[in-house]
C-alpha positions as CSV (number, residue, x, y, z in Angstrom):
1,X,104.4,32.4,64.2
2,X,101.9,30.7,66.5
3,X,100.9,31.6,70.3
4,X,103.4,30.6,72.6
5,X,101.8,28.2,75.1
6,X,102.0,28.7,78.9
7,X,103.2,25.6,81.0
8,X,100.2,24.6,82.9
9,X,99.8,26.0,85.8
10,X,101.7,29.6,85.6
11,X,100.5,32.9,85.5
12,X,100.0,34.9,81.8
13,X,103.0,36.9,81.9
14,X,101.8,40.9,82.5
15,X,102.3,43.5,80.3
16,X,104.7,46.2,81.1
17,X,103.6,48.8,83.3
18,X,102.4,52.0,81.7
19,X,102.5,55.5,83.6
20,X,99.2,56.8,84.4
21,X,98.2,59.9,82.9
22,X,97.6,63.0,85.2
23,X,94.0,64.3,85.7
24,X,92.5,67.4,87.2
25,X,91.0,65.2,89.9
26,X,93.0,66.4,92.8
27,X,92.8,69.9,91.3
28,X,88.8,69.8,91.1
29,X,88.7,68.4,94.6
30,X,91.0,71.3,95.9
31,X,88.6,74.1,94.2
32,X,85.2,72.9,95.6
33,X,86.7,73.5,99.0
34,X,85.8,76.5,98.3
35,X,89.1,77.9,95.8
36,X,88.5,80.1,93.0
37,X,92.5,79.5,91.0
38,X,94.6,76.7,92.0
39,X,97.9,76.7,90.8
40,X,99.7,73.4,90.0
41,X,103.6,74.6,90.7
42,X,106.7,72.3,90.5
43,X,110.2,72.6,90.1
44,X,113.5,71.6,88.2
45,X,117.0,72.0,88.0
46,X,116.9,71.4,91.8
47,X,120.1,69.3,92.0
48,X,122.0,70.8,88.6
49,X,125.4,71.8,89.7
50,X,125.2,75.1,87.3
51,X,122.8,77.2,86.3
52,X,119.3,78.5,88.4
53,X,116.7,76.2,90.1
54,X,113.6,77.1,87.9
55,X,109.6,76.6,89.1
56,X,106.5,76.7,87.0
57,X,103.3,77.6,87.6
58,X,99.8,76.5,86.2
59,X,96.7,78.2,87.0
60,X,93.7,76.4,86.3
61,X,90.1,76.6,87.6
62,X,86.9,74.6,87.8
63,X,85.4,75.4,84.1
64,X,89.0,74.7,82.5
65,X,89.1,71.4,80.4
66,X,91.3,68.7,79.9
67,X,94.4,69.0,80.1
68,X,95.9,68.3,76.4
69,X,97.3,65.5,75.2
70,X,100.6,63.7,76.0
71,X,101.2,65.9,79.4
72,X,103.5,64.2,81.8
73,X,106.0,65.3,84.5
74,X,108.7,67.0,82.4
75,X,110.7,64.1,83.3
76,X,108.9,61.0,81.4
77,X,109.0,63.6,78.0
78,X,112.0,63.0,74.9
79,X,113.0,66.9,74.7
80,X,110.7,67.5,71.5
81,X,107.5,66.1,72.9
82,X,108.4,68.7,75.5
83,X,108.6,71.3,73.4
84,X,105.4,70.8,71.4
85,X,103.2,70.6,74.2
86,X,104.5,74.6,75.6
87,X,102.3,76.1,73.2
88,X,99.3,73.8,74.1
89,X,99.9,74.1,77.7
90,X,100.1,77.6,77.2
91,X,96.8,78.5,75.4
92,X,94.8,75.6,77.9
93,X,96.2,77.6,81.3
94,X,94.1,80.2,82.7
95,X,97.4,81.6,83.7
96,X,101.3,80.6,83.8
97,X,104.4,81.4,84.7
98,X,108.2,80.6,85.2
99,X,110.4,81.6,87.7
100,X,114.3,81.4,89.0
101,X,116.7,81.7,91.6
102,X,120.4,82.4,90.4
103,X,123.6,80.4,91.3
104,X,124.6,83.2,93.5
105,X,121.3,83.7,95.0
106,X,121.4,79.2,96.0
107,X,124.7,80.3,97.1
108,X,124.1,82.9,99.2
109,X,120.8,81.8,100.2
110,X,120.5,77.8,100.5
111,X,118.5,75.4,97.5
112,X,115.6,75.8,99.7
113,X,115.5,79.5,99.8
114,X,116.8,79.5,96.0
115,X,113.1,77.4,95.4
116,X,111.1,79.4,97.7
117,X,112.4,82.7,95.4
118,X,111.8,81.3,92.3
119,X,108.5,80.0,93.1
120,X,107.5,83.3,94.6
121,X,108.8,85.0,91.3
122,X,106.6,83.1,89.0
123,X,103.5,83.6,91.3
124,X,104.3,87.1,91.4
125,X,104.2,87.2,87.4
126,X,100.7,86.3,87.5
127,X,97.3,88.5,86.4
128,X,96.4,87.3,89.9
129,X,97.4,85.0,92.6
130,X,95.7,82.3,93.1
131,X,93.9,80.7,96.5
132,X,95.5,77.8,96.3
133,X,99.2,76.4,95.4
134,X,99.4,72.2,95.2
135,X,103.2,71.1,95.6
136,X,104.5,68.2,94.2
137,X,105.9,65.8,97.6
138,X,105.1,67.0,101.0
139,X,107.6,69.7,101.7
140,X,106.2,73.0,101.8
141,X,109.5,74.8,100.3
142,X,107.2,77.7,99.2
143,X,106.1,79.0,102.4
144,X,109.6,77.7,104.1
145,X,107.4,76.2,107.1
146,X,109.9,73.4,108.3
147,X,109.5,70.5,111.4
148,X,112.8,70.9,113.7
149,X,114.8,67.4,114.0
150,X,113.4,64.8,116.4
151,X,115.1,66.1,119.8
152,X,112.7,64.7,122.4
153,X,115.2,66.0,125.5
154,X,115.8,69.3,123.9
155,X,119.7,69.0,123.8
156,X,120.0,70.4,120.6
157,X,118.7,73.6,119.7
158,X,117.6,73.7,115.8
159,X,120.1,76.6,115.4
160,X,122.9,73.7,116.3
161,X,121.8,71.3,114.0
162,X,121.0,73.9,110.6
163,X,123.2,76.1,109.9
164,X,121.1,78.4,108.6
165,X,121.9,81.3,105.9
166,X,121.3,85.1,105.9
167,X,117.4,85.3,105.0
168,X,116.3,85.9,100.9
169,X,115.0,89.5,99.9
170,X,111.2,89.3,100.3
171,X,108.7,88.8,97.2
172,X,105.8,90.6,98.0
173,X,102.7,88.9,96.7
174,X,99.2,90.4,97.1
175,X,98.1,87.7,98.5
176,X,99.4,84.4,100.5
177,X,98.2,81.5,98.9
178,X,97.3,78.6,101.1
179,X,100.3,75.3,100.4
180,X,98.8,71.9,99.9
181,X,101.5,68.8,99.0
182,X,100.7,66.0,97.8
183,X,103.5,62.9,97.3
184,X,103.7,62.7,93.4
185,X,101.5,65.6,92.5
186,X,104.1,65.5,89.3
187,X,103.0,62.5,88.0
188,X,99.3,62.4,88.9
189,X,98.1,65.9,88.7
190,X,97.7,67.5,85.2
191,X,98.7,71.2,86.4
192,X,101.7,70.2,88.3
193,X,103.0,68.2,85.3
194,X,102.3,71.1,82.8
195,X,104.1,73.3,85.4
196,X,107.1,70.7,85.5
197,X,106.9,70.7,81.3
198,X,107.0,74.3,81.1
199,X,109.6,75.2,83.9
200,X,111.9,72.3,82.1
201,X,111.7,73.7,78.9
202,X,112.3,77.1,79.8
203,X,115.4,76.0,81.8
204,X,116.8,73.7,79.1
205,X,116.9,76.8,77.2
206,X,118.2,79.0,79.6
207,X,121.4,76.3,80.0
208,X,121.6,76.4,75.9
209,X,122.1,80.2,76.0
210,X,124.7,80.2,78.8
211,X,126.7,77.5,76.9
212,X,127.7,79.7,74.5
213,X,129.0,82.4,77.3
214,X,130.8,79.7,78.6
215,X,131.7,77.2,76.7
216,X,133.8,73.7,77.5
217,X,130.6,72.4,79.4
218,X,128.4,71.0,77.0
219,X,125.3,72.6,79.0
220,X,123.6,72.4,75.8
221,X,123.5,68.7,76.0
222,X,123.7,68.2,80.0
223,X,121.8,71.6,80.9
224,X,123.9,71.8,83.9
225,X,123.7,68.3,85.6
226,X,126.9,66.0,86.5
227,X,126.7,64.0,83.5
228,X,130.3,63.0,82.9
229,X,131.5,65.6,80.3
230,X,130.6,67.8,83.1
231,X,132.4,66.8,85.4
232,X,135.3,66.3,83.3
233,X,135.2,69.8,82.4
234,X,135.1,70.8,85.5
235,X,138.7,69.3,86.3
236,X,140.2,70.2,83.5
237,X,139.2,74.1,83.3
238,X,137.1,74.5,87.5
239,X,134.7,76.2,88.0
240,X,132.7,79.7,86.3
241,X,130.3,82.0,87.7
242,X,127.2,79.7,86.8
243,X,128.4,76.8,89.0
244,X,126.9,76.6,92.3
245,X,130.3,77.5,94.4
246,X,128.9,76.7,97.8
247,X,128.3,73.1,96.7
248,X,131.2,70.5,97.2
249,X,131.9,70.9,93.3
250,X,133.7,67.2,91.4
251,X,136.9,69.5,90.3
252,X,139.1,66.9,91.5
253,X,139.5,62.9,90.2
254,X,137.9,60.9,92.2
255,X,135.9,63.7,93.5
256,X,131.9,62.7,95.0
257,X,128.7,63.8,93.3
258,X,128.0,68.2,94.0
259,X,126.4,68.0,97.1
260,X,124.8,71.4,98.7
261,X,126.4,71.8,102.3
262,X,122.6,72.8,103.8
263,X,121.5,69.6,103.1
264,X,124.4,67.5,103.3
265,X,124.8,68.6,106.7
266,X,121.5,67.3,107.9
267,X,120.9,63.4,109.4
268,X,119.2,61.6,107.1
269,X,116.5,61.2,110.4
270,X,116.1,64.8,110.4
271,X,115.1,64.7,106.2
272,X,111.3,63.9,106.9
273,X,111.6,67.7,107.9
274,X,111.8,68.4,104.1
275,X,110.2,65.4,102.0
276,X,109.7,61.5,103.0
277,X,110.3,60.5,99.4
278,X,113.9,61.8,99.7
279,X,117.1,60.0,101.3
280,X,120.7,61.2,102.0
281,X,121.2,59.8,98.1
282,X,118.9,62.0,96.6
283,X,120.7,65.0,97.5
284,X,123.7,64.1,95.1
285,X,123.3,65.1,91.6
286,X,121.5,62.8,89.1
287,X,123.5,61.6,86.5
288,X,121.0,63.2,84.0
């Protein structure tokens, strides 16, 4: 079959766009400030209606190599290619970990909090902390530093507009690293999208575990989300102790998306407080 010819005067069509593949460029730039360990962290499992919120951690430093092959944020990976990279990820770290906040813990606690614990969990399972933490987006949920909503008259004291939760236990750390954020860190920097690979995988199995304690979810296909089995489920046998109770649950038809009340509550002016790639609809559950 021959060519196809253009009409004259029209553009070549493009080809499709392809993700670009995440370097240590950010990383690199971060250490010659004068860092010894940075560590690429990033989350998942953030808007799952059971089950923990999960963050990973890669440690890399100025004489590590190339990140291997095929990484990606955990998100642009079929579940196998997933898997097969853990082991390679884990051998090119200097260091890594994976850690989790429970569904009582986001319940008692707040997402935020939940994120800030299991963060600080897989930091504290490190040989050493490092000097340097890079977030994915530009809230810094690991330190819990937060901008109050825009209230130039001062008629409404934070306190009125958060309702805030008791405060997490404390994980001590022997040392504070310094927070830097940067907006799709997942996608362009090689550590945080290891961190996102290994934290998913780790968490996908988790969910595949706790089907089998409680089964009628199909976790081990969904892995907690509000995909539609879920949600049937949910109606026809409620909620168990791995659902996120605090969070207005779809146990009745017609029921909205699982939406946690801490961020609900907030105007969707006050959410450049927490990340400006997020809106009011990122806060409901992905469908996947």
């Amino acid at each position: 079959m021959g060519e196809q010819r253009r009409t004259p005067g029209t553009s070549k069509p493009k080809a499709p766009a392809r993700s670009a593949v995440p370097t240590l460029r950010e990383e690199r730039r971060l250490l010659r400030t004068g860092h010894t360990l940075l560590a690429g962290m990033d989350e998942v499992g953030r808007g799952a209606l059971a089950g923990p919120v999960s963050v990973g951690v890669v440690v890399v430093d100025l004489e590590i190599g190339t990140a291997p092959a095929g990484v990606r944020d955990s998100k642009l990976l079929a579940p196998a290619a997933r898997q097969a990279l853990v082991p390679r990820l884990r051998r090119w770290a200097r260091a890594w970990a994976v850690g989790h906040a429970e569904p009582e813990e986001i319940d008692a606690y707040g997402i935020m909090a939940g994120l800030r614990l299991a963060g600080r969990r897989a930091l504290a399972q490190l040989p050493q902390v490092p000097d340097c933490v890079l977030l994915d987006g530009n809230h810094d949920w690991l330190t819990g530093r937060r901008r109050a909503p825009v209230d130039p008259e001062g008629l409404f004291p934070l306190e009125e507009l958060i309702p805030f939760r008791p405060a997490p236990p404390p994980v001590e750390l022997s040392a504070e690293p310094a927070v830097t954020t940067m907006i799709k860190a997942d996608m362009r920097c090689a550590a945080v999208a290891a961190a996102s690979v290994l934290a998913k995988v780790e968490r996908d199995g988790i969910m595949v575990e706790r089907s089998e304690r409680f089964p009628g979810y199909s976790w081990e296909e969904n892995k907690g989300y509000s995909a539609p089995e879920h949600a049937a489920a949910l109606r026809r046998l409620g909620p168990c102790g791995q659902h996120r109770q605090s969070w207005s649950l779809p146990v009745t038809p017609g029921a909205p998306d699982a939406v946690d009340p801490e961020l609900a509550y907030l105007e969707e002016s006050a959410l450049e407080g927490f990340d400006d790639e997020l809106t009011v609809e990122d806060f409901s559950v992905p469908s996947a």
